[in-house]
NUNU-299341 format. One line per field, with one value per atom (N, C-alpha, C): residue number from 1; atom name; x, y negated, z. Coordinates in steps of 0.2 Angstrom, whole numbers, always signed. Layout:
residues N
num NUM, ...
atome CA, ...
xx X, ...
yy Y, ...
zz Z, ...
***
This chain:
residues 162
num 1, 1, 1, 2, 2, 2, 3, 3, 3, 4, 4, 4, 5, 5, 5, 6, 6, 6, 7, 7, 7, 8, 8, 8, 9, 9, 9, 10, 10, 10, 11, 11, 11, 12, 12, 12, 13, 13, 13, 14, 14, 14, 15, 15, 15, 16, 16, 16, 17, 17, 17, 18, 18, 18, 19, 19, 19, 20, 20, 20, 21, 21, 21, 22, 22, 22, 23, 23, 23, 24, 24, 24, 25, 25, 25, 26, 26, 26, 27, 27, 27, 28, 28, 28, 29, 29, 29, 30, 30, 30, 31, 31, 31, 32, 32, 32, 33, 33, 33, 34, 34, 34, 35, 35, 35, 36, 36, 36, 37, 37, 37, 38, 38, 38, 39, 39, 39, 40, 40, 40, 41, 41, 41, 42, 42, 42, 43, 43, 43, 44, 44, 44, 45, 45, 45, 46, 46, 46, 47, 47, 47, 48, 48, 48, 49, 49, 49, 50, 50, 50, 51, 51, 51, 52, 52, 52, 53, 53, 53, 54, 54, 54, 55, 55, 55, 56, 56, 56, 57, 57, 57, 58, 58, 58, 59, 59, 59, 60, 60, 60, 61, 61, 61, 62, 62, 62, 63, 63, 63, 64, 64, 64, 65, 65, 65, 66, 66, 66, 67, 67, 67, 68, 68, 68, 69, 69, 69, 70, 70, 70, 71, 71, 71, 72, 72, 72, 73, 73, 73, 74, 74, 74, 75, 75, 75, 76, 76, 76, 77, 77, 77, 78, 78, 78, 79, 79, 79, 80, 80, 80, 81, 81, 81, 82, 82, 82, 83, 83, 83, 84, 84, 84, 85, 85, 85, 86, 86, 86, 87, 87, 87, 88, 88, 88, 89, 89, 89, 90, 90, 90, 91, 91, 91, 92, 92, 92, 93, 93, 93, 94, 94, 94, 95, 95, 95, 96, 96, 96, 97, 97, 97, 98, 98, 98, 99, 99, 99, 100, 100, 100, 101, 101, 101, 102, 102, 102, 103, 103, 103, 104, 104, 104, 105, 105, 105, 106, 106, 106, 107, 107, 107, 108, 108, 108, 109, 109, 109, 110, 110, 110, 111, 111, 111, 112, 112, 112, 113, 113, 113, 114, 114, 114, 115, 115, 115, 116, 116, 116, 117, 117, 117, 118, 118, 118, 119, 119, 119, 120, 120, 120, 121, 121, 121, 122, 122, 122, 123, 123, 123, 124, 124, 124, 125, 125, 125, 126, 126, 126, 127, 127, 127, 128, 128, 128, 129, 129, 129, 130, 130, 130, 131, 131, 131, 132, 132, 132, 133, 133, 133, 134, 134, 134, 135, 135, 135, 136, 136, 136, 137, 137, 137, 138, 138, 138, 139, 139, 139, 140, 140, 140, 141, 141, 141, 142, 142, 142, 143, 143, 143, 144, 144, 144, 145, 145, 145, 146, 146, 146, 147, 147, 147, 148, 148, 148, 149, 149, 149, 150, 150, 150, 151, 151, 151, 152, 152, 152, 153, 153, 153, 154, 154, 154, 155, 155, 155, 156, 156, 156, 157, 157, 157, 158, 158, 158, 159, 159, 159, 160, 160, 160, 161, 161, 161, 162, 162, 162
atome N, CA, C, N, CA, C, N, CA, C, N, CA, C, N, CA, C, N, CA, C, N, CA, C, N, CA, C, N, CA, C, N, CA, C, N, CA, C, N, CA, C, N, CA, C, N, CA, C, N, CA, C, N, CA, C, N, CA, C, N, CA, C, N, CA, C, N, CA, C, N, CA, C, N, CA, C, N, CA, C, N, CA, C, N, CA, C, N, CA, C, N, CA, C, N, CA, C, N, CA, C, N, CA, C, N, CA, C, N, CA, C, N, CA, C, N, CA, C, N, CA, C, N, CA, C, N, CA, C, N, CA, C, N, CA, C, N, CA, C, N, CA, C, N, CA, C, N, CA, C, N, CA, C, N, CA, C, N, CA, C, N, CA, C, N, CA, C, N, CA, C, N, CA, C, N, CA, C, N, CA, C, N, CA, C, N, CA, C, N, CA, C, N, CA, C, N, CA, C, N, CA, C, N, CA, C, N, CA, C, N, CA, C, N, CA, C, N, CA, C, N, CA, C, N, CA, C, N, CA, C, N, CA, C, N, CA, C, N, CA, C, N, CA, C, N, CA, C, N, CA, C, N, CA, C, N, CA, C, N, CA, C, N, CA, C, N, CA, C, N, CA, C, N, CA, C, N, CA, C, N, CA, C, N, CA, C, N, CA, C, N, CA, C, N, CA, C, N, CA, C, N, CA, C, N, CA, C, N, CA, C, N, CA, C, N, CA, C, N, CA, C, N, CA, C, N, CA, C, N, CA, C, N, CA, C, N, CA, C, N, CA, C, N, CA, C, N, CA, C, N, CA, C, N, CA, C, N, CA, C, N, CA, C, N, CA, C, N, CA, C, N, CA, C, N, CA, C, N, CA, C, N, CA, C, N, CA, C, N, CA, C, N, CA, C, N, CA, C, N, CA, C, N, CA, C, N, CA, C, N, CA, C, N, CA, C, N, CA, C, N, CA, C, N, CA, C, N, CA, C, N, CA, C, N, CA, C, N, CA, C, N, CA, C, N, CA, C, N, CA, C, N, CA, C, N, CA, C, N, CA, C, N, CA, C, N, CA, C, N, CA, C, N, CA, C, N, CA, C, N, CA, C, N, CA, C, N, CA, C, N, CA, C, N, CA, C, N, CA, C, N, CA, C, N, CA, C, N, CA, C, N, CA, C, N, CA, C, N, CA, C, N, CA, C, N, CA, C, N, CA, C, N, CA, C, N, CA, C, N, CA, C, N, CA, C, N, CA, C, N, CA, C, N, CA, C, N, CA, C, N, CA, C, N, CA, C
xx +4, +0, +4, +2, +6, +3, +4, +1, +3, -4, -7, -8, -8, -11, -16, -20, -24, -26, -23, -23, -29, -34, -38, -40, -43, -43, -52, -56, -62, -63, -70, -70, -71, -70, -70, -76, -82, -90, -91, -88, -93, -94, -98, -102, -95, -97, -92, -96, -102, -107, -106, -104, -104, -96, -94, -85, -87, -90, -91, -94, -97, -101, -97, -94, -89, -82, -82, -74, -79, -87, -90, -91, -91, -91, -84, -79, -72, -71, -74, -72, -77, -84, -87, -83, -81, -75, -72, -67, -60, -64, -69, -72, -72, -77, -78, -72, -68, -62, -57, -59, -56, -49, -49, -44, -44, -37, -40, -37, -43, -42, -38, -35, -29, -29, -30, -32, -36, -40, -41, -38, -34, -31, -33, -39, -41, -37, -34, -30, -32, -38, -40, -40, -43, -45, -34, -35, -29, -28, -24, -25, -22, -23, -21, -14, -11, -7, -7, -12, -16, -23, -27, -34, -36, -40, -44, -50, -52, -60, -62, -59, -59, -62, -60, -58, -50, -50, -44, -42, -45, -44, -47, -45, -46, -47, -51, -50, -46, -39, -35, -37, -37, -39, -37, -31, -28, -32, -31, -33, -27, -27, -20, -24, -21, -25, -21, -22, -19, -22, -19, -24, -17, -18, -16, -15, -18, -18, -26, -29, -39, -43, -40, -44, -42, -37, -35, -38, -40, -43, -53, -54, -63, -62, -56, -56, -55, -52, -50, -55, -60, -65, -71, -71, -79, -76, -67, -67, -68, -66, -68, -74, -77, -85, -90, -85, -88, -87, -92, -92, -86, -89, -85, -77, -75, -67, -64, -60, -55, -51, -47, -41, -38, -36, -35, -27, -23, -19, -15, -13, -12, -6, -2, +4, +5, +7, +11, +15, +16, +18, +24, +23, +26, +27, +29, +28, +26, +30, +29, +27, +19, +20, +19, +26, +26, +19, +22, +17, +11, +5, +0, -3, -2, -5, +1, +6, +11, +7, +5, +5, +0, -8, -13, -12, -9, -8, -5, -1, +4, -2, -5, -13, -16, -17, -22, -21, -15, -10, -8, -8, -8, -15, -20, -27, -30, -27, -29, -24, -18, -14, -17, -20, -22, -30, -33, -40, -40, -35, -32, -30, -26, -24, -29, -34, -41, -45, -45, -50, -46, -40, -39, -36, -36, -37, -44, -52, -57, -58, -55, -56, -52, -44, -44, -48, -49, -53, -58, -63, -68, -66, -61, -60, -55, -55, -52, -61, -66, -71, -74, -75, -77, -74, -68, -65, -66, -66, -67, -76, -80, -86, -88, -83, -82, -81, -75, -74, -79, -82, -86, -92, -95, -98, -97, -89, -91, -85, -87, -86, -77, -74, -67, -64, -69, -68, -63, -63, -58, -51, -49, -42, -42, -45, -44, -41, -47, -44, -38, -35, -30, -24, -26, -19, -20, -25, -24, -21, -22, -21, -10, -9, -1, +1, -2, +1, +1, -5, +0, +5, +5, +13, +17, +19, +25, +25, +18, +22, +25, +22, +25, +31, +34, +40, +46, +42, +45, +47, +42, +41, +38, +35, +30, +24, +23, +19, +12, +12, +7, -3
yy +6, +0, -6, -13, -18, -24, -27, -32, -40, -42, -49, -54, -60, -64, -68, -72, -75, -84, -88, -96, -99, -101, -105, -110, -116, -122, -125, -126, -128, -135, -135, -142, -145, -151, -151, -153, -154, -157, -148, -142, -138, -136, -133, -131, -124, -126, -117, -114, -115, -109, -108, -110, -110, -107, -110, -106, -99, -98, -90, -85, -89, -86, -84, -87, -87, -81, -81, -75, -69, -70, -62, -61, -65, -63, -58, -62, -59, -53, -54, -47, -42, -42, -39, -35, -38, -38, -33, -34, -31, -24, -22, -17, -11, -17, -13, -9, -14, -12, -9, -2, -1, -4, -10, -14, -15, -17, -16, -25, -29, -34, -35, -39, -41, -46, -53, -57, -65, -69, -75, -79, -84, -90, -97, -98, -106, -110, -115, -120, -126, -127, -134, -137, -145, -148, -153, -153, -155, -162, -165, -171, -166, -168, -164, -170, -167, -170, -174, -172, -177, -175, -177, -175, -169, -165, -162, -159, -163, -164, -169, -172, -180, -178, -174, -175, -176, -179, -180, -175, -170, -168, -162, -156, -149, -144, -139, -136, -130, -129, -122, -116, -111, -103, -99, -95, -90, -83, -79, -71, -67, -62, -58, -51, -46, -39, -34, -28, -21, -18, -17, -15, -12, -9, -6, -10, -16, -21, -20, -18, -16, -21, -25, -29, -38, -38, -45, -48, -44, -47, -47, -45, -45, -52, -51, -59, -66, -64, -71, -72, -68, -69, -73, -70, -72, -80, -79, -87, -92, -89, -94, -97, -91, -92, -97, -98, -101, -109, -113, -119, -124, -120, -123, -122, -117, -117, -121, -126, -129, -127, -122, -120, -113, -109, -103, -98, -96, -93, -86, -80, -74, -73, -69, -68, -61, -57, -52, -53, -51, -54, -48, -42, -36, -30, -28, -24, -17, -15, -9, -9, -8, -9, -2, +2, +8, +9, +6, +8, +4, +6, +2, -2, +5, +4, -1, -2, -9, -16, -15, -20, -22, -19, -20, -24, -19, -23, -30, -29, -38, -44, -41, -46, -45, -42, -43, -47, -47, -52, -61, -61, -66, -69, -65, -69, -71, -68, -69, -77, -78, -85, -89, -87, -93, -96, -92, -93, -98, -96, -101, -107, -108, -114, -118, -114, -116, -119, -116, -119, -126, -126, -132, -138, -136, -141, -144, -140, -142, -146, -144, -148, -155, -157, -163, -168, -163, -167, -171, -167, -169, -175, -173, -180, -186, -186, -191, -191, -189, -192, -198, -194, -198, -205, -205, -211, -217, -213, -217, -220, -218, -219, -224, -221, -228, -234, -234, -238, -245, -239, -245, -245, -244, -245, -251, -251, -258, -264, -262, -266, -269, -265, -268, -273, -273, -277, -274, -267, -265, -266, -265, -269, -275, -280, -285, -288, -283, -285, -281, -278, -272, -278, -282, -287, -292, -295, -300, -299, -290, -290, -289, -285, -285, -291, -297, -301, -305, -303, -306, -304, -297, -294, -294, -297, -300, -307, -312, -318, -317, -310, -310, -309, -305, -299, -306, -313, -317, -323, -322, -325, -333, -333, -339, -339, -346, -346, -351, -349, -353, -353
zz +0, +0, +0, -4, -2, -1, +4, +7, +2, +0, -3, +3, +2, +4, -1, +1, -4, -2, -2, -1, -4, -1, -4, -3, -6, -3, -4, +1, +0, +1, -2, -1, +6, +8, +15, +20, +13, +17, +19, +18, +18, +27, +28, +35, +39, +45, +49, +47, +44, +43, +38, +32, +25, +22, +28, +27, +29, +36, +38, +35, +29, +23, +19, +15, +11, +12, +18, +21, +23, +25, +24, +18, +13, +7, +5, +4, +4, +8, +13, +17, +14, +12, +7, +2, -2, -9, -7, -2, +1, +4, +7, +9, +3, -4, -9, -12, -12, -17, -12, -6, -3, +2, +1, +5, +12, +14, +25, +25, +27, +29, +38, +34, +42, +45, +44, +47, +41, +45, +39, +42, +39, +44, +42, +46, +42, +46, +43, +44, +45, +45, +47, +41, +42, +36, +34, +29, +27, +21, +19, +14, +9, +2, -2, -5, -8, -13, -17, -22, -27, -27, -30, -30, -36, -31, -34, -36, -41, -41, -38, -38, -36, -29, -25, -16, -15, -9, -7, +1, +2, +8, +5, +9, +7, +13, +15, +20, +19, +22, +19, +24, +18, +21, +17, +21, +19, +24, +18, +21, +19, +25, +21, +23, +17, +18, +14, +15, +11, +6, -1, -4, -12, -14, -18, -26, -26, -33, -34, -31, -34, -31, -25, -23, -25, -28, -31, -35, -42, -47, -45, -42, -39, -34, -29, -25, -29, -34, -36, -40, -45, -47, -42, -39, -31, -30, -30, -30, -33, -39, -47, -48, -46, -48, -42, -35, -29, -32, -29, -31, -26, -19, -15, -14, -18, -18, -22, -22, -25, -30, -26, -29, -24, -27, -26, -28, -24, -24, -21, -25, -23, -23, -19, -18, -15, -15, -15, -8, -2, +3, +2, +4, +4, -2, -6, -10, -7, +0, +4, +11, +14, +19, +22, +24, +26, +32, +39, +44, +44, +42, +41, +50, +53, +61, +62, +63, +66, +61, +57, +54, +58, +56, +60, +65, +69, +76, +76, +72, +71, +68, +63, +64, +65, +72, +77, +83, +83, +87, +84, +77, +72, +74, +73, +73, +81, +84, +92, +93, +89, +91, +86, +78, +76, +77, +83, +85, +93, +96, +103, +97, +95, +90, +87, +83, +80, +87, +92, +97, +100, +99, +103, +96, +92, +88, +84, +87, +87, +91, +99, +104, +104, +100, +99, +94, +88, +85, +86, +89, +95, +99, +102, +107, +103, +96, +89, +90, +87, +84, +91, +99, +102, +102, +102, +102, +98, +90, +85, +85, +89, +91, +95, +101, +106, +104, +101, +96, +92, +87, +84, +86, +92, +97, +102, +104, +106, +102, +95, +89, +91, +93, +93, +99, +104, +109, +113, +115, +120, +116, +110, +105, +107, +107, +110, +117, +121, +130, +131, +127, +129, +125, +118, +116, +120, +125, +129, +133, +137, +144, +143, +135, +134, +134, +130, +128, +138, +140, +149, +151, +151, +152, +149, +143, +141, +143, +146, +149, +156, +161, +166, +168, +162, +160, +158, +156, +155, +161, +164, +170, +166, +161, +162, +166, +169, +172, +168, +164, +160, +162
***
């Protein structure tokens, strides 16, 4: 067997529900065509490098799995055909993967550290979106009291008494 990886890039309005769609679909695919999926690694949402499709941001997802060559050309067809994938890329990770059970293990240890990472990079986003909320909520006033209140610490760092 030799292990694939497959890189795809989505567009970035789409839903967790709509991405969760889309990788049970792929897992679909990889079942039929006899393949053993080892892990999917959403990477969160990213800027792209130029546009594609006239978006500027992409959500990247990688899946890696074993399969003998029978499962690659069915995956990247279900991608082709999906509206919401961008762009799409297959690789050959390993030509030989002797012990399939070490592997397994090793992405099941991969997906246990990209899902703690997934969670805590939800949870800062989260607290980026509150902010930017606060924010234009009290329309830029606390940028203000925060350059007045610096701007006193540099008179007192100066010792004027003004």
């Amino acid at each position: 067997m030799r292990e694939y990886e497959t890189t795809f890039i989505v567009q970035p309005e789409i839903s967790d529900e709509g991405a969760k769609e889309l990788l049970a679909r792929v897992d679909g695919i990889l079942e039929r065509s006899g393949a053993i999926r080892l892990l999917h690694d959403d990477q969160g949402k990213r800027r792209l490098a130029f546009d594609i499709k006239k978006f500027q941001k992409g959500r990247y997802v990688t899946t890696y799995y074993l399969s003998d060559g029978n499962a690659v050309g069915p995956v990247e067809r279900a991608l082709r055909l999906e509206e919401s994938v961008l762009r799409f890329l297959t690789v050959m990770a390993n030509p030989e993967v002797v012990d399939i059970e070490a592997r397994k293990a090793r992405a099941a240890e991969d997906e246990r550290r990209h899902a703690e990472r997934a969670r805590e990079r939800a949870l800062r986003e989260a607290d980026e979106e509150r902010a930017r909320e606060a924010e234009l909520r009290s329309g830029g006033r606390d940028r203000d009291r925060d350059r007045d209140r610096d701007d006193e610490d540099d008179d007192d760092e100066r010792g004027d008494d003004e």
